[in-house]
C-alpha positions in Angstrom: 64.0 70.5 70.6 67.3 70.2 72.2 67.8 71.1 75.7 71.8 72.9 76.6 73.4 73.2 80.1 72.6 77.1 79.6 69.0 76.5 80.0 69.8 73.2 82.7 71.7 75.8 84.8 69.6 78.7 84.4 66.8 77.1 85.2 68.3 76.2 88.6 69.3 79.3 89.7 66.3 80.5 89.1 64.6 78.3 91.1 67.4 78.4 93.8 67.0 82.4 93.7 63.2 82.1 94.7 64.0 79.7 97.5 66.8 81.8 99.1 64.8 84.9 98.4 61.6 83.2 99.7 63.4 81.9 103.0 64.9 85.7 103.5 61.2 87.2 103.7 60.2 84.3 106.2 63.4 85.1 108.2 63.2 89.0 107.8 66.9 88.7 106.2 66.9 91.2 103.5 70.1 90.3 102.5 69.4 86.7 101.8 66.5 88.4 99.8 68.4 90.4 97.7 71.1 87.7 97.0 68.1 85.3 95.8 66.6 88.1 93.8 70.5 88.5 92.1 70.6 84.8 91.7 66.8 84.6 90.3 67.9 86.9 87.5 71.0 85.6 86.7 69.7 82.3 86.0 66.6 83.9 84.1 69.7 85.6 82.1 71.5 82.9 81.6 68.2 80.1 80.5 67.7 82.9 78.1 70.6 82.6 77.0 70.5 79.3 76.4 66.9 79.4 74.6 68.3 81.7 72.2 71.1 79.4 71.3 69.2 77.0 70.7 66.9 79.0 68.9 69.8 80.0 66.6 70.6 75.8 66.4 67.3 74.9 64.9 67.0 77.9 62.5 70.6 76.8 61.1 69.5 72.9 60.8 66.1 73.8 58.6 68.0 76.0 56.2 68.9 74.1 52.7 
């Protein structure tokens, strides 16, 4: 299984969106919060992305 800079990137931001949203709950910062909720899901969006590419990858290399 191949890994693309979709899911690399996604990833990421998703784990940067927690952090950020994380630190704006200790802080009371609900902004902060709601730009790491933002950034969480984008990254989800965009891993997904990427897992369905490769998805799409693998099912074109097994066909004859």
């Amino acid at each position: 299984m191949g890994i693309n800079k979709d899911q690399v990137d996604g990833r990421a931001k998703e784990v940067g969106g927690k952090i950020q949203e994380e630190f704006g709950k200790v802080v009371g910062n609900k902004t902060q919060q709601l730009k790491g909720k933002i950034k969480k899901n984008v990254g989800a969006a965009q891993a997904g992305l990427g897992d369905a590419a490769e998805q799409v990858k693998r099912n074109l290399n097994r066909r004859p």
